[in-house]
C-alpha positions in Angstrom: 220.5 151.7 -30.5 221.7 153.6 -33.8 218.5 152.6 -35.2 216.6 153.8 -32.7 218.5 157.2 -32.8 218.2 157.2 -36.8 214.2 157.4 -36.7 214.5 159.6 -33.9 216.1 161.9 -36.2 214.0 161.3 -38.8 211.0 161.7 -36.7 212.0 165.3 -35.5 212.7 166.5 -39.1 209.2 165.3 -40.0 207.7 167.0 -37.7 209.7 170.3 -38.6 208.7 170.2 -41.8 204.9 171.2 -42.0 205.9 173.5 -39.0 208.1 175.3 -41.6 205.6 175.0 -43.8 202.9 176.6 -42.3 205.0 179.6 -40.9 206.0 180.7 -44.6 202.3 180.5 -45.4 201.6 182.7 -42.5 203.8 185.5 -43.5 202.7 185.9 -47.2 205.0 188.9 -48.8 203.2 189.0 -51.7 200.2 190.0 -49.8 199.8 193.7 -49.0 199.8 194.5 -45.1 198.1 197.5 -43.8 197.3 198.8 -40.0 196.1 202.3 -38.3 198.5 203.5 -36.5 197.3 206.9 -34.0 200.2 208.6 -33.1 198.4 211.1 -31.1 198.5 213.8 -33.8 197.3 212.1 -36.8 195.7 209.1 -37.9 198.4 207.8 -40.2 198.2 204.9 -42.7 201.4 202.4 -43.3 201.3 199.7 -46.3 204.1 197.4 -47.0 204.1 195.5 -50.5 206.3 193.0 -52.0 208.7 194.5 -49.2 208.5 197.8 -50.1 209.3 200.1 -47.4 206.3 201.5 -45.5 204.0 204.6 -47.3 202.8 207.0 -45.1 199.1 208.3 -45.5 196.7 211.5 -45.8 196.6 213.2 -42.7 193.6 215.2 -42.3 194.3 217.3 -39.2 195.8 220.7 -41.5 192.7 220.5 -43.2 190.0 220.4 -41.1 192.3 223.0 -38.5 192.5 224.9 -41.6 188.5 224.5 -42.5 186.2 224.6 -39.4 186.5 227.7 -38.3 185.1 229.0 -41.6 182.5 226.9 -41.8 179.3 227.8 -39.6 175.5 227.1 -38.6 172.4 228.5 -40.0 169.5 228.2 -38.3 166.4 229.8 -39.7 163.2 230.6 -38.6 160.1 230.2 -41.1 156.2 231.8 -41.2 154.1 230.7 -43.8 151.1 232.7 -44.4 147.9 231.3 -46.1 144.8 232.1 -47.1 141.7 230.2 -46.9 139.1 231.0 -49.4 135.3 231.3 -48.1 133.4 229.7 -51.0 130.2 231.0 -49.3 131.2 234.2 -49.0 132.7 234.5 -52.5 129.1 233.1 -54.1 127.3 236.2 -52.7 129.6 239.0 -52.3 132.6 238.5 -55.2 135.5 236.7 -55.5 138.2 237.4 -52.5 135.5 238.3 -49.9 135.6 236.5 -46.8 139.0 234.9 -46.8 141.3 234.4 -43.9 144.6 234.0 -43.2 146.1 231.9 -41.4 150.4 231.7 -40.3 152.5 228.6 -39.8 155.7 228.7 -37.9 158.3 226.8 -38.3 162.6 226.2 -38.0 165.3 224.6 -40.1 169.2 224.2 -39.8 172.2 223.7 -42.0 175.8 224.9 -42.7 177.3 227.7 -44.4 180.9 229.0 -45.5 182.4 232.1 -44.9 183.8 233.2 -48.6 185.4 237.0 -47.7 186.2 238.7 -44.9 183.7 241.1 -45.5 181.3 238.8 -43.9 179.8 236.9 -47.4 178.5 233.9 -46.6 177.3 231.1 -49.1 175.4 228.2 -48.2 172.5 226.2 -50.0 169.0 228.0 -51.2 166.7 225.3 -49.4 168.9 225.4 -46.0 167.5 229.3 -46.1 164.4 229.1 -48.5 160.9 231.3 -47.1 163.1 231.5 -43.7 161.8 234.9 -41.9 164.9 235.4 -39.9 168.5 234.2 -40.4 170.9 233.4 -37.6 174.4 232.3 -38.2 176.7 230.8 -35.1 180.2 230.8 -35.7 182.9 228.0 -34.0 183.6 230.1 -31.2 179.5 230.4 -30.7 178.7 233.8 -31.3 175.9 234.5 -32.9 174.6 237.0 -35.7 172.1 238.0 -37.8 172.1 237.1 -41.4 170.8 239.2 -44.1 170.3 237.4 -47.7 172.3 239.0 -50.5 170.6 236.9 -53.2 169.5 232.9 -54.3 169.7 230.9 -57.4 167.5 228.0 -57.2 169.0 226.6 -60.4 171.8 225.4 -58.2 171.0 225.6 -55.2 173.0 228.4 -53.8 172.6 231.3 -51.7 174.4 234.0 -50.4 174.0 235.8 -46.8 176.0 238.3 -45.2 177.0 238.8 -41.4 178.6 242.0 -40.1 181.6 240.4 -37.5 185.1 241.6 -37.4 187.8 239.4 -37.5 186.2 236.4 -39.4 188.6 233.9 -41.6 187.5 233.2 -44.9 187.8 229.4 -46.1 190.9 229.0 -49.1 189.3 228.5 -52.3 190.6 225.8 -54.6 189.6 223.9 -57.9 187.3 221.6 -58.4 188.2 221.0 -62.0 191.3 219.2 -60.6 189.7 217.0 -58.4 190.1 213.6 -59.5 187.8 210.4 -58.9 189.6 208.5 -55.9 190.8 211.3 -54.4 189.9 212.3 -50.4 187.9 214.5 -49.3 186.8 216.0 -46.1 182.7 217.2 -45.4 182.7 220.0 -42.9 179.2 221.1 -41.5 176.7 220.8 -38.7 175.1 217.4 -38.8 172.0 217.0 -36.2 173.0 220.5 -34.9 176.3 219.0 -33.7 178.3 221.6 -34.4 182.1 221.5 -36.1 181.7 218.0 -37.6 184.9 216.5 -39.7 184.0 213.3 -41.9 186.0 211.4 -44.2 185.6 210.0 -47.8 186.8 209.9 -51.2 185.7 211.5 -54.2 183.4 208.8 -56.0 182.3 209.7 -59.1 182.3 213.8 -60.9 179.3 215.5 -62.9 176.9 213.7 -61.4 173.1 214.7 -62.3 170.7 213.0 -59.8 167.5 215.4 -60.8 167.7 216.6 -57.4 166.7 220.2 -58.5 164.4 219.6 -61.3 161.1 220.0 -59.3 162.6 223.1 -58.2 163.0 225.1 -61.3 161.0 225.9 -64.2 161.1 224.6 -67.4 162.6 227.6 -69.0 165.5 227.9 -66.7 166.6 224.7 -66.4 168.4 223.6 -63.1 172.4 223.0 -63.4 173.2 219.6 -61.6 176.8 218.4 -61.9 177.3 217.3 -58.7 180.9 215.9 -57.2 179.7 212.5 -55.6 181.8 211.5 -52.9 181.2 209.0 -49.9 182.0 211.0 -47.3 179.2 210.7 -44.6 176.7 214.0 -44.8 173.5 214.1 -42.7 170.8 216.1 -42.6 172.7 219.6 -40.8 175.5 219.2 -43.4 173.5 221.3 -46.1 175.0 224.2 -47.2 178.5 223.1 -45.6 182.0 222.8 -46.9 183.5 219.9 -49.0 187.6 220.5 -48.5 190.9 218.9 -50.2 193.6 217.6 -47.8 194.6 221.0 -48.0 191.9 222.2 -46.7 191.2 223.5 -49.7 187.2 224.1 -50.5 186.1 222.6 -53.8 182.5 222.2 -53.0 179.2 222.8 -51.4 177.5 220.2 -49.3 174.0 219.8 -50.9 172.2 216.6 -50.6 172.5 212.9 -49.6 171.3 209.5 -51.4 168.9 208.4 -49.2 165.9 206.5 -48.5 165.3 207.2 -44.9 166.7 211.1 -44.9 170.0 209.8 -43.2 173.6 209.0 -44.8 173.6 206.0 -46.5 176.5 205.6 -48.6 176.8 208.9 -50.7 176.6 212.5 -50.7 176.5 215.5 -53.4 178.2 218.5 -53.7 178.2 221.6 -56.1 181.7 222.4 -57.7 183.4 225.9 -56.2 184.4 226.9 -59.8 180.3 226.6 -60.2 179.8 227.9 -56.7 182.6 231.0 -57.4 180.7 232.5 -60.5 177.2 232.1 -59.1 178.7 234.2 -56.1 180.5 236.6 -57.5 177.3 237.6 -59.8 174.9 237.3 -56.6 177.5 239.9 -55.0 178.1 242.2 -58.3 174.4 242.1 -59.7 172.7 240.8 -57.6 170.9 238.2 -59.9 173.0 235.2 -61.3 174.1 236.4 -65.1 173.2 233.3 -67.0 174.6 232.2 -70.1 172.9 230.0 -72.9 174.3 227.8 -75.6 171.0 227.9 -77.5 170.6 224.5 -78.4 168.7 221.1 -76.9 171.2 218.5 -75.9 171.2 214.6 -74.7 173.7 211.8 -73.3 174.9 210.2 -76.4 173.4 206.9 -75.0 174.0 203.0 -77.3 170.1 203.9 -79.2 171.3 207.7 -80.0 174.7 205.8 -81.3 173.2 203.0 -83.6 170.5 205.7 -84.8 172.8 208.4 -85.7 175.7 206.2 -87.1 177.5 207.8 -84.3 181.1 206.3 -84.0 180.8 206.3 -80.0 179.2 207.5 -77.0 181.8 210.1 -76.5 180.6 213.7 -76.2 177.0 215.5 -75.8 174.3 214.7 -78.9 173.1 218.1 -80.5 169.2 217.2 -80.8 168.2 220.7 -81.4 169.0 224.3 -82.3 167.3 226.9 -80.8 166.7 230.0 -83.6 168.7 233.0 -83.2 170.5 231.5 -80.4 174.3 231.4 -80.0 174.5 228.3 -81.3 172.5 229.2 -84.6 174.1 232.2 -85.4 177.5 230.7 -85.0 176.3 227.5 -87.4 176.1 224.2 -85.3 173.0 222.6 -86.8 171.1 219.6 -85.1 172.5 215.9 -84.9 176.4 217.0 -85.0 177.9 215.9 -81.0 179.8 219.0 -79.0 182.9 217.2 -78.1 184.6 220.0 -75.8 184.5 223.5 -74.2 187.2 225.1 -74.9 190.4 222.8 -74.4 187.6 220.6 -71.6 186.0 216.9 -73.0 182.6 217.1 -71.6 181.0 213.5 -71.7 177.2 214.3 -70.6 174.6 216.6 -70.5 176.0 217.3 -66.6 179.6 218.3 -67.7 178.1 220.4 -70.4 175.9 222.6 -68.2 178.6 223.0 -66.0 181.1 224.4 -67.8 178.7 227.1 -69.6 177.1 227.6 -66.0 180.7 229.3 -65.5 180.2 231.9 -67.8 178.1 234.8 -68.7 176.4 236.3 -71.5 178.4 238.1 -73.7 181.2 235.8 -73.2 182.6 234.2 -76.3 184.0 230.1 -76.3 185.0 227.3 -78.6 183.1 224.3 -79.0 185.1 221.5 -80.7 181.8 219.4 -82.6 181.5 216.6 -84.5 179.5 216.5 -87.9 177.4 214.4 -89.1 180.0 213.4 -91.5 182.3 212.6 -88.7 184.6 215.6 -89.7 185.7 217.7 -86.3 185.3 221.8 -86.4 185.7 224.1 -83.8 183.0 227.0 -83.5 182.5 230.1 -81.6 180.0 230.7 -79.3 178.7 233.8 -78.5 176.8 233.2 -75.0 173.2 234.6 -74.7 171.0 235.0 -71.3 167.5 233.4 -71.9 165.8 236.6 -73.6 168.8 236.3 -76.6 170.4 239.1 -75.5 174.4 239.5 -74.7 174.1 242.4 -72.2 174.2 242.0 -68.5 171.4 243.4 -66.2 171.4 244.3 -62.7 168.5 243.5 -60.3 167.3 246.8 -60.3 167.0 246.1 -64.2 165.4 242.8 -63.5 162.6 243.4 -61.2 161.1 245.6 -63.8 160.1 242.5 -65.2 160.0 239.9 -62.4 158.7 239.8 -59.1 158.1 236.5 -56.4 159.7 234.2 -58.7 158.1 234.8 -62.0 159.0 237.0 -65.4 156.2 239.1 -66.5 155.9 240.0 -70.3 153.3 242.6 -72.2 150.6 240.9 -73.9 150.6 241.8 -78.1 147.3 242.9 -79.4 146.7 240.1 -81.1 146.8 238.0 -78.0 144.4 240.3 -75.9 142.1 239.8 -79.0 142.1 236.2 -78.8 141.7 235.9 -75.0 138.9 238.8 -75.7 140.4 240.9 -72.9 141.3 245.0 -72.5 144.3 244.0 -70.4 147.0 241.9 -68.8 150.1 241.3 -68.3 151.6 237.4 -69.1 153.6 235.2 -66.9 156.5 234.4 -68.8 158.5 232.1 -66.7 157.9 231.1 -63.3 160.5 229.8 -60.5 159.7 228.7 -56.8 158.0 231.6 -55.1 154.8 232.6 -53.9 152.9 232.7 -57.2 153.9 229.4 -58.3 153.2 227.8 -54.8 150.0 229.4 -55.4 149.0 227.4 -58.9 149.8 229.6 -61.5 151.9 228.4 -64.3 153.9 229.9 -67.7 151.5 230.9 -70.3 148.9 232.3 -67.7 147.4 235.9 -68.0 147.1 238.0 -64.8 144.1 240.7 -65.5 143.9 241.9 -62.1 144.9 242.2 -58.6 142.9 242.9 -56.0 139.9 243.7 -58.3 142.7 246.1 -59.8 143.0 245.9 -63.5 146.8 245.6 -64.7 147.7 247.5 -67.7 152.0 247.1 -67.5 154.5 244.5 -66.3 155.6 247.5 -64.3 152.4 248.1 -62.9 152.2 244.4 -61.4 155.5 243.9 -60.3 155.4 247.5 -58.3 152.4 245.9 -56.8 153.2 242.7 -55.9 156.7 244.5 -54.6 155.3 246.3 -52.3 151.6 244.9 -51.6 151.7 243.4 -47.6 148.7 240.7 -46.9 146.3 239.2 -48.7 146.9 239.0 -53.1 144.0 237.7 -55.0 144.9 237.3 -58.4 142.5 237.1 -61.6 143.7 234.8 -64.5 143.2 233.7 -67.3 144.2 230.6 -68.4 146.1 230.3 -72.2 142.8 228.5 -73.2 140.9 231.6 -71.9 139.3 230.3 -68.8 139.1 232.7 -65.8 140.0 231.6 -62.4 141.1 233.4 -58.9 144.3 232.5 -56.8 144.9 234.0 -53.3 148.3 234.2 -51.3 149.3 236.3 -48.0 152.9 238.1 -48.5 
């Protein structure tokens, strides 16, 4: 009988044993334990570690109270006009006879932010580009019509303005304190659904993706130092705000990495320090006030390292010098690596751009560089716009000289002589707009317009200012070959 009640005994404690055993496994402490909890007000977070007592998380409510009523929808509506050449016509009767116009109509959507309470109102370029009429609908669904204050395709931003009483501006923070890992929230209008909140983290900063490259000529080169961020944006979300948890905004919503036009993983933003300046000079001037360094620059990649005997990859490679720039005048040569701006590391050609995209010309900063013989110096920069000079212009000053996207300049005496023509006026540089939709390109000579011959730059931008219809253009090419373009306006 004791025997019996001995293995019994032992029988139970065996069995107890790997019951035990699995039930510490179960309940792991050194593994961390997370759940969602929805309280009814917020979605809150709770993690417990090593025993730790509970960490509550980001609650996103503030912000996007804070941030939707400030953020709106643009819709836009869009007539193209083109005109057909008559090659028949043409043979018999001259170049431009015969053509005929015809008008596409078309409709777009996006986002926008309210910025001042005077009604300013910036969004992307493309969410507005060629639109005819603007129409912005606030959260409460009233509607008004927008009027564009100015563009800047090298950034893709625009500005529109709304007369409403009573609208809230968005808080503006700074994006050069957001940090990679940080959440974010995307405010816009995704699929026209109207007041949309999404979630995500900031992923990487100074992101260039070439987004805006094809947009921009080669002489004004496109500023793309993007905050990347995987927050889910959709087409609708364009032009829309990218807010802090405190609601605070720190970037425009501007394009998506995507093969099939939909979120799939990331999304792009411009910074609001970027955004701020480009404003604030659409608003004052008019035009965007933009400043060069007056050199060539490249990502210090591992070939530009080993070639140049560099001793890292840190900084942005100095691969030429423009003459009579900023940069020349102030004595950074070619080969030496700009290693900050002001008291600010920049790391890539991205980070670079952006921080000079801030300022203006006539604005004086530090670059810390790196010579060739590995000895640090610190020069000043005097900032230049793209013609070398230091003084600002207003639009009225610019369209003297520019007109549907491009820069007119006089042609010398010397060049008329080559091109063995009385007159003309050159295209200088050449952004999106009618004339370069139309073919023409920087370098090209425009002789006449409508079988009128152009003696100024004044002279053809007052026309193509104020021309309505048809515009045949006579060019010459840089090689001296004659050709005709025609546009509507």
């Amino acid at each position: 009988m004791n025997n019996s009640l001995k293995y019994l005994g032992l029988g139970i404690v065996g069995g107890m044993v790997p019951f035990a055993f699995g039930f510490l496994l179960s309940h792991n402490y050194d593994t961390p334990l997370s759940e969602q909890v929805l309280d009814g007000n917020r979605l809150a977070r709770t993690v417990s570690y090593n025993g730790m007592a509970p960490v509550e998380g980001t609650s996103f409510v503030e912000a996007s109270e804070n941030t939707i009523n400030s953020v709106v929808h643009v819709t836009t509506k869009v007539v193209r006009t083109q005109v057909q050449r008559d090659p028949f016509y043409e043979f018999f009767y001259g170049p431009g006879t015969g053509g005929r116009e015809y008008k596409q109509y078309g409709s777009g959507s996006g986002s926008g932010v309210i910025v001042s309470s005077e009604g300013y109102i910036v969004t992307n370029n493309h969410v507005i580009q060629d639109a005819s009429e603007i129409e912005v609908i606030l959260n409460d669904n009233s509607k008004y019509t927008a009027t564009v204050i100015g563009t800047d395709p090298s950034t893709d931003i625009a500005v529109l303005k709304i007369d409403a009483p009573g609208i809230r501006p968005i808080a503006i923070g700074n994006s050069d304190d957001l940090r990679v890992g940080e959440w974010v929230l995307a405010v816009g209008n995704p699929f026209n659904l109207t007041s949309t909140v999404t979630a995500g983290i900031v992923s990487a900063k100074a992101r260039n993706i070439n987004l805006l490259s094809d947009r921009t000529s080669n002489s004004n080169v496109p500023i793309e130092s993007f905050i990347q961020t995987d927050a889910a944006v959709n087409p609708g979300n364009s032009g829309g705000a990218l807010v802090n948890t405190k609601g605070e905004l720190v970037g425009i919503n501007t394009a998506i990495a995507s093969q099939t036009g939909s979120y799939s993983g990331y999304s792009f933003a411009v910074p609001v320090n970027l955004v701020n300046k480009v404003m604030r000079d659409i608003i004052d001037f008019g035009i965007v006030q933009r400043a060069y360094l007056g050199v060539q620059i490249a990502d210090i990649n591992q070939e530009i390292k080993t070639k140049n005997n560099l001793p890292s990859t840190r900084g942005v490679f100095v691969s030429g010098v423009t003459e009579d720039g900023g940069a020349d005048k102030a004595g950074v040569k070619k080969n030496w690596v700009i290693l900050k701006v002001g008291s600010r590391e920049v790391n890539s050609v991205a980070s670079l751009q952006e921080e000079i995209g801030k300022r203006r010309p006539g604005d004086k900063v530090n670059l810390t560089l790196r010579m060739e013989d590995g000895t640090e110096v610190i020069k000043e920069i005097l900032l230049r716009s793209a013609d070398g000079e230091t003084a600002l212009k207003s639009k009225e000053e610019m369209s003297k000289t520019t007109a549907l996207g491009g820069t007119f300049a006089e042609l010398s005496a010397k060049e008329k002589k080559e091109l063995n023509i009385a007159a003309g006026v050159k295209v200088k540089t050449i952004e999106p707009g009618k004339l370069k939709s139309s073919g023409l390109t920087e370098g090209d000579i425009i002789t006449k317009i409508n079988q009128t011959p152009i003696e100024s730059v004044e002279q053809l931008t007052r026309i193509l200012s104020t021309t309505k219809g048809g515009i045949l253009l006579e060019i010459v090419s840089e090689s001296g070959k004659k050709e005709y373009v025609g546009f509507g306006l």
